[in-house]
Legacy VTK file of the C-alpha trace (Angstrom):
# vtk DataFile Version 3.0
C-alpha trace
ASCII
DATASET POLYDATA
POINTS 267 float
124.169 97.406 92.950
123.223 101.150 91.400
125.766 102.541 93.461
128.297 100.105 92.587
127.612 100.849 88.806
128.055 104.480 89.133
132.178 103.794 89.671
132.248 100.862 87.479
131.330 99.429 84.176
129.318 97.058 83.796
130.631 93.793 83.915
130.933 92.659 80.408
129.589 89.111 79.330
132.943 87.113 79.773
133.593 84.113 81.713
137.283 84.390 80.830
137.007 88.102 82.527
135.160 86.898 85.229
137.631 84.335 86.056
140.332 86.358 85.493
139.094 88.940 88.047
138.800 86.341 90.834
142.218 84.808 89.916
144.138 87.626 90.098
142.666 88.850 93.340
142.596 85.382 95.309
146.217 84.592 93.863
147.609 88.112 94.792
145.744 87.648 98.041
146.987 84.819 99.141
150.585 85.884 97.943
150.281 88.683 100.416
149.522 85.653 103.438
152.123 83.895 102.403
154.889 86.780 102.540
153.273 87.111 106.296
153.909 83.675 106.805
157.414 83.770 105.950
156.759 82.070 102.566
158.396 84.415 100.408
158.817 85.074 96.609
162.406 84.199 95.162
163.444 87.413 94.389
165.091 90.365 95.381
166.305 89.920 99.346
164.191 86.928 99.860
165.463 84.922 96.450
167.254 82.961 99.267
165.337 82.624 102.218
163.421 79.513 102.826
164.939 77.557 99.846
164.970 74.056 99.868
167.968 72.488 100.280
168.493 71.590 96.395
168.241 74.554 94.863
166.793 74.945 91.392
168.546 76.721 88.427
169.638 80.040 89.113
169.871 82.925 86.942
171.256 86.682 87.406
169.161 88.903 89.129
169.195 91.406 86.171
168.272 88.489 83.591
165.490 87.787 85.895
164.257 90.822 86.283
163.800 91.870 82.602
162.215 88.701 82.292
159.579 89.506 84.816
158.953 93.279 82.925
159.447 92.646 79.355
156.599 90.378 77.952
154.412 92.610 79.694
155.862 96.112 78.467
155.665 94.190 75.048
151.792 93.148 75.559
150.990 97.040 75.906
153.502 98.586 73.483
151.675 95.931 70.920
148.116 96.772 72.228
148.773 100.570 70.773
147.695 98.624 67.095
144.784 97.565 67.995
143.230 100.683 69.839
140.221 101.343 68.631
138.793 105.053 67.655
139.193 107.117 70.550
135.842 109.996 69.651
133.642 108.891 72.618
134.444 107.771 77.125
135.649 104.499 76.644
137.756 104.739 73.337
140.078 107.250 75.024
140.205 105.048 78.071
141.469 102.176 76.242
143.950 104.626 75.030
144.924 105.863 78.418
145.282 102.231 80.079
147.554 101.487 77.313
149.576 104.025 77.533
149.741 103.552 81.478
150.283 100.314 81.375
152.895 100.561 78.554
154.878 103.532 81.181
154.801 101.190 84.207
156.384 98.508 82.365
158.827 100.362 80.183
159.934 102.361 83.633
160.375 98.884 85.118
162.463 97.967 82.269
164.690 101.160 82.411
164.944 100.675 86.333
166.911 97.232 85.809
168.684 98.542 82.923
169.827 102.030 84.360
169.054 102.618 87.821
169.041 98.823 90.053
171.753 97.541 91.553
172.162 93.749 92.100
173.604 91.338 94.361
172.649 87.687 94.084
170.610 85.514 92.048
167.024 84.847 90.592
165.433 81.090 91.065
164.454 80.582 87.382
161.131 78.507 88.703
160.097 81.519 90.329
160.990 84.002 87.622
158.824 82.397 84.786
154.974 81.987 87.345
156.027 85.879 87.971
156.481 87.239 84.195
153.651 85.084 83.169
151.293 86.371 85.780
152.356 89.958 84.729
151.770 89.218 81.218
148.245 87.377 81.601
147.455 90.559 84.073
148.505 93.587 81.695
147.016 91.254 78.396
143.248 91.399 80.833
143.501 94.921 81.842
143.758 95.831 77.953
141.164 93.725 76.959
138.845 94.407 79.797
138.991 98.149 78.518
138.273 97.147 75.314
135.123 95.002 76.273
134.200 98.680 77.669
133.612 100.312 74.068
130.179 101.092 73.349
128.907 100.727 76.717
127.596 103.947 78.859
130.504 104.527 81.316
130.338 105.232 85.077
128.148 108.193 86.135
130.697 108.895 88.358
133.795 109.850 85.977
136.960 109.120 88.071
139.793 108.844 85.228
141.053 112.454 85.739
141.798 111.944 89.022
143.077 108.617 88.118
145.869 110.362 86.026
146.720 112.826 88.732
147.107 109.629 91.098
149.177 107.202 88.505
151.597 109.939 87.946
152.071 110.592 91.351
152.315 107.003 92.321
154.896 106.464 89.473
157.077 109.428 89.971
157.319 108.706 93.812
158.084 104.566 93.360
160.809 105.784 90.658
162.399 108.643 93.302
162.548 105.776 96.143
164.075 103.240 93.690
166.578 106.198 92.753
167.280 106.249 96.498
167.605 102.352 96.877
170.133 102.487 94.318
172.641 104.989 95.836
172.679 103.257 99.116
175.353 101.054 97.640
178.551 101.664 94.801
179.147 98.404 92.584
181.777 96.621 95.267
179.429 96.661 97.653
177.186 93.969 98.010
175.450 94.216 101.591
172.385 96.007 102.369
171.717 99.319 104.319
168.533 101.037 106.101
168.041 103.452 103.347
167.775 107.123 104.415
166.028 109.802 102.386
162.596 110.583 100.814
159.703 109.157 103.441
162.283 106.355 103.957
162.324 107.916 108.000
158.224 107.054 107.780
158.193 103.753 106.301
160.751 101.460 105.251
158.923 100.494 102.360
157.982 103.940 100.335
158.199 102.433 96.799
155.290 100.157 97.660
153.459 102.808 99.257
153.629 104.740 95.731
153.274 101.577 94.025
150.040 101.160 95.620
148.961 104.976 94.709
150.268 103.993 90.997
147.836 101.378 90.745
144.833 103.033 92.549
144.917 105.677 89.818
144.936 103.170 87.128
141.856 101.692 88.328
140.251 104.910 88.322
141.170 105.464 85.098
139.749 102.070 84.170
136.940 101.589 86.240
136.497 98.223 85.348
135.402 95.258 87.342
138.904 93.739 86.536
141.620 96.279 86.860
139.397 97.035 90.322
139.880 93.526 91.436
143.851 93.255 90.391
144.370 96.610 92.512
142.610 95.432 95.292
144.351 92.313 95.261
147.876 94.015 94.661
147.363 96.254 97.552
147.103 93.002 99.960
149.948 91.861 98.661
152.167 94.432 98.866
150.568 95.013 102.424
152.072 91.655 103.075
155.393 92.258 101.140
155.961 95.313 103.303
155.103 93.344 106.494
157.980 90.974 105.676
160.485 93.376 104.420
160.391 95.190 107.888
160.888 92.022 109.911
163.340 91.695 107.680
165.570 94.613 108.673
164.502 94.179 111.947
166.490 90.927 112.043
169.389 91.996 109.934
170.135 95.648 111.725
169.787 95.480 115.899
169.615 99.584 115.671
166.825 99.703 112.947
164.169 102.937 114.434
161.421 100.573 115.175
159.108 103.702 114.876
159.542 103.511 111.172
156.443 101.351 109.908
156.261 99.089 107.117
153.829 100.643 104.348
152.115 103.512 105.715
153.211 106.313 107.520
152.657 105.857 111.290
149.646 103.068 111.020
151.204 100.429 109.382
LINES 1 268
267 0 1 2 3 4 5 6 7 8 9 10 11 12 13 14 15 16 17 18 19 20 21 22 23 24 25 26 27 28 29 30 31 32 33 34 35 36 37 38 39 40 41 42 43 44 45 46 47 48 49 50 51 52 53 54 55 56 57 58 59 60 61 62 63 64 65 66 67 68 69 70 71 72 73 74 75 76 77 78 79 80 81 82 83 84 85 86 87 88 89 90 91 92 93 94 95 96 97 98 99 100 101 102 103 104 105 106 107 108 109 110 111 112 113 114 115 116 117 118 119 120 121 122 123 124 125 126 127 128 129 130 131 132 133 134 135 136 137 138 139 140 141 142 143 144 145 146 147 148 149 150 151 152 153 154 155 156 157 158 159 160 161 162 163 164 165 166 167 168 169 170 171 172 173 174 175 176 177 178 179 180 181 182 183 184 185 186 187 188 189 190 191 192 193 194 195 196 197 198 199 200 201 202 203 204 205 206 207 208 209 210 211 212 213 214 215 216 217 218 219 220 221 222 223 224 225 226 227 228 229 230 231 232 233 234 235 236 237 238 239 240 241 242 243 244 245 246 247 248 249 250 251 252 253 254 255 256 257 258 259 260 261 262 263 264 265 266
């Protein structure tokens, strides 16, 4: 237990925190079997794949998607208010999850705006779980940190290296996005094995940063919480990455099948 206390906080005195923690990691656990399974997600490729036959009420994909990004970009742009004096450890790591936080979302935001291009639909049933879950997940995080305050951090400082990692993780998911969206002009609507960045290593390099992204928040954090939501997240995307390969595999008889899913000639 002392060893686990010199990376992390302790864990504060809340049963909505506690809860929270487990939540996020069983739910984004289990999300991460069920993309395995074939049990996908309505959105993005898979909006369409194992739908029912009535469908439910659709909505653009764009619509959707800054529905998914916004509350939560909102939930840390707002949190910036209610910071509280950064002069000791955990007062400047409130301010730095905020502001990390805040980034991820408004880059997300910008991304469907500016850089994403679109070609089908968004299951409104699926959209709202997803944006609420984001929001619930950013509005912890924040308040975790802030439970933090006053408490003698982690003997074993990691948010430096935490900063290094996010803005690595954030510049390489934006580059591979960037990529995504040049495969295709606006007429055309079909999908391609992308080519460029470590797209020859693994089909699935956004996650792979994605993953990195959120690693270095949790340093910076070192809370119980953020800890179990990255853990959690990396299963899932584990999972999303397993799917999106079998994926191409399906669609595109010459796909390299030496290109793995997430990471670079393991997985």
């Amino acid at each position: 237990m002392s060893s686990i206390l010199n990376l992390v906080f302790p864990p504060p005195p809340s049963i909505f925190l506690t809860a929270m923690s487990a939540i996020s990691f069983i739910s984004l656990t289990n999300a991460g079997v069920s993309e395995v399974r074939g049990k996908h997600l309505q959105y993005s490729k898979f909006w369409n794949v194992n739908s029912p036959p009535k469908i439910s009420q659709k909505i653009s994909s764009k619509v959707g998607m800054l529905l998914l990004y916004t509350p939560a970009f909102l939930t840390g742009l707002s949190s910036f208010g209610f910071l509280p004096q950064f002069d000791d450890d955990a007062g400047f790591r409130c301010l730095l999850i905020s502001s990390a936080l805040t980034l991820h979302f408004l880059k997300r935001v910008l991304e469907v705006l500016f850089v994403h291009k679109y070609s089908g639909a968004m299951i409104l049933d699926s959209a709202i779980p997803i944006s609420l879950s984001y929001f619930f997940s950013t509005a912890s995080a924040i308040y975790a940190q802030h439970l933090t305050v006053g408490m003698r951090g982690p003997t074993i400082d990691l948010k430096y290296a935490g900063i290094v990692l996010f803005l690595a993780g954030i510049a390489g998911n934006f580059y591979h996005h960037h990529i995504l969206s040049k495969l295709r002009n606006k007429e055309d609507k079909g999908y391609k094995i992308p080519k460029g960045g470590i797209f020859s290593l693994v089909i699935c390099p956004h996650y792979l940063f994605e993953i990195i992204e959120f690693i270095g928040i949790s340093f910076i954090s070192q809370t119980v919480y953020l800890n179990s939501f990255t853990l959690g997240t990396i299963f899932y995307l584990v999972g999303r990455s397993y799917a999106t390969r079998k994926w191409y595999l399906s669609r595109f008889p010459n796909f390299p099948r030496e290109i793995k899913a997430l990471f670079p000639y393991i997985f």
